[in-house]
N, C-alpha and C positions, 0 to 999 in steps of 0.2 A: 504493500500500500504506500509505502514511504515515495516508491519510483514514480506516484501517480500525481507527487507533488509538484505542482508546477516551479520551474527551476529557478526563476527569482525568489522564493520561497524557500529555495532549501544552501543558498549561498553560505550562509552564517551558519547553517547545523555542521556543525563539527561530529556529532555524535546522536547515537539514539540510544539512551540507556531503557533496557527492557527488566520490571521486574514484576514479581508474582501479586496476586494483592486483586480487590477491587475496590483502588483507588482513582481518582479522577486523571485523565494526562495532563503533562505540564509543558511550557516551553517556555525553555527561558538560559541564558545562560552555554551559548550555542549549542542546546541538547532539546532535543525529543525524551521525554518520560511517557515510558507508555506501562502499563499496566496489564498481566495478559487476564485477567478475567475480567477487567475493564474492557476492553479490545474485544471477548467475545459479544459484553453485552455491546456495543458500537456494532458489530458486526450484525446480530442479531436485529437491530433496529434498524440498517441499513445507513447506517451515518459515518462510520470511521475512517472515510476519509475526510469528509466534510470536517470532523474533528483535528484531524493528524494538519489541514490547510487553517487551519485557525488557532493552534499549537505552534505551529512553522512559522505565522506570518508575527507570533510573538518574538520568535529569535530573529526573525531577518528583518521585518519592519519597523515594528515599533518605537525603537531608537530613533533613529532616523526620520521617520514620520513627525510621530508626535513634538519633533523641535523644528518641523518645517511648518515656516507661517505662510505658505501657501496652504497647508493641511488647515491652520488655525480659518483662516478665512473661508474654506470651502464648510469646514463645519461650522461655522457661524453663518452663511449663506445656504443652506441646508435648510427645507422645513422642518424635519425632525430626526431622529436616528431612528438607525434599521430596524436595533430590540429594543426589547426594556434592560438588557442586560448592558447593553453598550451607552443609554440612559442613565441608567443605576452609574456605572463606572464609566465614565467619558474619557478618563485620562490613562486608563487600563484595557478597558474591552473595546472601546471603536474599530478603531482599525481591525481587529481580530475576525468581530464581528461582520464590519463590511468590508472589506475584500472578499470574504467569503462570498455574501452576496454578488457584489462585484462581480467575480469570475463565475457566478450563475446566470448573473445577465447578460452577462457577454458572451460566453463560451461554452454554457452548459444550457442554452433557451430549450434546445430537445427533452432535458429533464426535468420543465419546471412549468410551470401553465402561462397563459400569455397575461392572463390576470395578474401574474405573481412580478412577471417580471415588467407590466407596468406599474407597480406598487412600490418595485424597487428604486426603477426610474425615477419617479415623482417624490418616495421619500428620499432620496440622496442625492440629487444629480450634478450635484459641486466635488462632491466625493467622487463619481463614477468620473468626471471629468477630470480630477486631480488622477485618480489612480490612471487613467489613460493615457496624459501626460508623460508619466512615468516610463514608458517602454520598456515592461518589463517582459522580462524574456518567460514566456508561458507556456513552454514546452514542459509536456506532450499535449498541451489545449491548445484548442484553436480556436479563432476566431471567426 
């Protein structure tokens, strides 16, 4: 699942530490934590990689995002954020949260309903516009 991370996303993983447990995954720290009884219930749900791209975008992004005041302005020019959870922590979960959306609206529209991804459009389109900027290299997705 790790290979299906898009490659601007996995720049800064140095490492994926795998251990037993079902605890939540983590990223942070150029490392993937993953969990293996965590991971089945992700599997089970059909989400893990969706997880492992929101894990990833904590080591490669974050940093670097959150002190770019181009990101500052696109989330102040934003109607609202994508979750509650990227609401709740704005200076933690954004980004984590939308890029993931991001690369559903852009690259993944076959798996997502048209509804969904004009919801995305119209909640963020400062954000989608910032992360497109970016040319980030999205291999093996396409656009």
């Amino acid at each position: 699942y790790v290979g299906q991370i898009p490659a601007f996303l996995l720049e800064d993983v140095h490492t994926v530490s795998i251990h037993d447990g079902l605890e939540s995954f983590g990223g942070g720290s150029n490392d993937l934590l993953v969990h293996v009884l965590q991971g089945k219930e992700y599997l089970r749900f059909g989400n893990m990689i969706e997880t492992l791209i929101h894990e990833a975008a904590h080591v490669s992004l974050d940093e670097d995002t959150y002190a770019d005041p181009a990101w500052k302005e696109a989330v102040e020019a934003d109607p609202t954020f994508i979750s509650t959870y990227a609401k709740d922590n704005p200076k933690r979960e954004d980004v984590a949260e939308s890029i993931l959306l991001y690369l559903a609206a852009t690259c993944k529209v076959d798996r997502i309903s048209q509804s969904m991804v004009d919801k995305i459009n119209e909640a963020m389109p400062n954000r989608i516009k910032y992360f497109s900027e970016q040319n980030y290299d999205l291999y093996p997705l396409e656009r």
